[in-house]
C-alpha positions in Angstrom: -40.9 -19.1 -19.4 -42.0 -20.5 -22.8 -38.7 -21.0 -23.8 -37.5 -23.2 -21.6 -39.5 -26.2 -22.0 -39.2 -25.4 -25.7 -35.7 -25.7 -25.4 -35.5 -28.6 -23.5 -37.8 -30.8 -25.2 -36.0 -29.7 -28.4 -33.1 -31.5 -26.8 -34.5 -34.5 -25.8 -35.2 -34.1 -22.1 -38.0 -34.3 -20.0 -39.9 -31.2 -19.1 -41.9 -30.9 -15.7 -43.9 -28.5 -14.8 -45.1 -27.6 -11.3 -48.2 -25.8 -11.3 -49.0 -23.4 -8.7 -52.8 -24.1 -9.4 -55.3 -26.8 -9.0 -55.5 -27.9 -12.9 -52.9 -28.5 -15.9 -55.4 -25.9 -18.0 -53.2 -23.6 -20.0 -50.0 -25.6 -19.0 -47.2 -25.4 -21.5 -47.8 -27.6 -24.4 -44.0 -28.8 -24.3 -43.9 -29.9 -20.7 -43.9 -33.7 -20.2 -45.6 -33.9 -17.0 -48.0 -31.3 -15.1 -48.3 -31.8 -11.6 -51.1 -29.7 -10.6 -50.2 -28.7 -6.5 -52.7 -26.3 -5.5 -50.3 -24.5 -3.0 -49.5 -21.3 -5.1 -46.3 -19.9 -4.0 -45.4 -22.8 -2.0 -44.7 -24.8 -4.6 -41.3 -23.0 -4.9 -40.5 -25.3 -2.1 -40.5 -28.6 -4.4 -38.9 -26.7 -6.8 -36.0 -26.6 -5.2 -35.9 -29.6 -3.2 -36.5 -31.5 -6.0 -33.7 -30.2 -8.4 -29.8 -31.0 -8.2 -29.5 -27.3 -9.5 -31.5 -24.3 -10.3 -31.0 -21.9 -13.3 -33.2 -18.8 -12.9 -34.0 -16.7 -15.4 -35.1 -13.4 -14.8 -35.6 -11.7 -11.4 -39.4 -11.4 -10.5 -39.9 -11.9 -6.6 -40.7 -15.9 -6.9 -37.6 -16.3 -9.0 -35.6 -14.8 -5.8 -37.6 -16.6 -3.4 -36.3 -19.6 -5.4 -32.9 -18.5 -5.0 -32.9 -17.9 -1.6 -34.3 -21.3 -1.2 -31.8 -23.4 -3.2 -28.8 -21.7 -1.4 -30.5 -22.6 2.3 -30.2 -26.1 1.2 -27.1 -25.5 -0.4 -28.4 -26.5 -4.3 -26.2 -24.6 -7.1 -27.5 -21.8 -8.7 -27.0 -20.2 -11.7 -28.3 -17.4 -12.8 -29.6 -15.8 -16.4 -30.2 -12.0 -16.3 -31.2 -12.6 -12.9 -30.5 -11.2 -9.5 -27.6 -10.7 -8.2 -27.4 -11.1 -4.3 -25.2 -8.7 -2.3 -23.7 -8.2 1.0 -24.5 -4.7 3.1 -20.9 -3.1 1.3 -22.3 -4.0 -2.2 -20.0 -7.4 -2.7 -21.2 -10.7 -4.3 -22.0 -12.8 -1.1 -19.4 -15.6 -1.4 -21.9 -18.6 -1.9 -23.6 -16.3 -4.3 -25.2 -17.6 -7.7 -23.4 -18.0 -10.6 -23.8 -15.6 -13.6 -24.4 -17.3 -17.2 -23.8 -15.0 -20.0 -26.2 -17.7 -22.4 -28.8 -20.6 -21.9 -25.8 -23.1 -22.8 -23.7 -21.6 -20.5 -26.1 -21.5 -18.0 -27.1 -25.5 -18.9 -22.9 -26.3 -18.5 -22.5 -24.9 -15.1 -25.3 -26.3 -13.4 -24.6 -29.4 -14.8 -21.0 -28.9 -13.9 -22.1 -27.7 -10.2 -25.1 -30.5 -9.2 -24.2 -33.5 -7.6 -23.4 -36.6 -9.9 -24.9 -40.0 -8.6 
């Protein structure tokens, strides 16, 4: 999770961070904003409907609760040594997320895949 915003900043771009909690205390010293939500878990929710795509990285239960949100509303996902979502016969479900094999590549598909305004 450190990475990330490390990564981005290092780039140039601006970093938010949506905090499950009530307080910014021990919030990532490279985001650029810390909204502080006090919903826990729910804040997965505006997440997703706040992003034109979602990378995941990793495959801890919130990260596939992210997942399965972004695809309901039909976001792009791309995925980073995440999970990989399969139908009953063991095949990639067809609007499945997309596999990165780095960060960049990961960073080039989504960008490739969300919406342009």
């Amino acid at each position: 999770m450190a990475a990330v915003p490390a990564g981005a900043r290092s780039a140039g771009g601006l970093v938010i961070g949506i905090r499950p909690g009530s307080t910014r205390d021990d919030a990532n010293p490279d985001l650029s904003a810390v909204p502080a939500t006090n919903m826990g878990e729910a804040r997965n929710t505006i997440l997703v409907w706040s992003a034109d795509a979602v990378i995941v990285v990793g495959g801890s239960w919130g990260t596939l609760s992210e997942v399965a949100l972004a695809r309901w509303r039909g976001a792009p996902v791309i995925t980073l040594g995440g999970w990989q979502i399969l139908d009953a016969e063991g095949h990639p479900l067809l609007d499945a997320p997309r596999s990165a094999a780095t960060p960049r590549d990961a960073v080039d598909l989504a960008l490739s895949a969300a919406p342009s305004d």
